[in-house]
C-alpha positions in Angstrom: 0.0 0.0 0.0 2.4 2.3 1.1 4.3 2.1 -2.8 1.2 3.0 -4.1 0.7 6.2 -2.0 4.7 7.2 -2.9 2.8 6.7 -6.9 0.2 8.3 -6.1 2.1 11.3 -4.5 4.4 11.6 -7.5 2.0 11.5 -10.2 -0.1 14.1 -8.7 3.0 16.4 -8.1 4.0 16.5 -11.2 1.0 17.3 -12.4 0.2 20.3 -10.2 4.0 21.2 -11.1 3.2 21.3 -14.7 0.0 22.8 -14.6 2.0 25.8 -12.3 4.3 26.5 -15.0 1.7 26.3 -17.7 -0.2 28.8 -15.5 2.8 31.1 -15.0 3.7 31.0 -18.6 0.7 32.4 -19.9 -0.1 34.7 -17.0 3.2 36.1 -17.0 5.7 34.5 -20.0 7.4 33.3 -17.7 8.0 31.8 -14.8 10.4 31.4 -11.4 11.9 28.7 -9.6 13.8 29.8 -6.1 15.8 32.8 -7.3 15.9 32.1 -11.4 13.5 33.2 -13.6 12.9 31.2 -16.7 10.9 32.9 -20.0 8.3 31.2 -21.8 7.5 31.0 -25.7 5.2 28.9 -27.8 5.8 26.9 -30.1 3.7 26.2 -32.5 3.1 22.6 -34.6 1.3 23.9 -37.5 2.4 22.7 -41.0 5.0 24.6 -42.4 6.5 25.5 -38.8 10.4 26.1 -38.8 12.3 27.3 -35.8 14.5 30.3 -35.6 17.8 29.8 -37.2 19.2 30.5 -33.6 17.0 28.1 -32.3 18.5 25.0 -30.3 15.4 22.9 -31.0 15.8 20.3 -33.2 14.0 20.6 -36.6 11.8 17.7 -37.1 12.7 15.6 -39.5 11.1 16.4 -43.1 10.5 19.5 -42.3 14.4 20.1 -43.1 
């Protein structure tokens, strides 16, 4: 019992974790953790999407 409360626990931080700095990001375009602050942008997955050339993201492939 006591491995799935330690499950339980996890899975339901992470959640509220994400849904924090989804909530932060649109809010506010960004968001903080302890004394860093970290900026948000969206991406978009449209057809046709290409990321900046200065842009660490990898570029999916066919869309080369």
């Amino acid at each position: 019992m006591s491995w799935l409360a330690i499950i339980l626990a996890f899975v339901i931080g992470w959640e509220a974790a994400h849904r924090t700095v989804a909530t932060e990001c649109k809010k506010l375009g960004k968001f903080y953790v302890g004394n860093e602050v970290f900026e948000c942008r969206k991406i978009s997955h449209s057809a046709g999407y290409q990321p900046a050339a200065d842009s660490d993201t990898p570029t999916p492939p066919g869309n080369e």
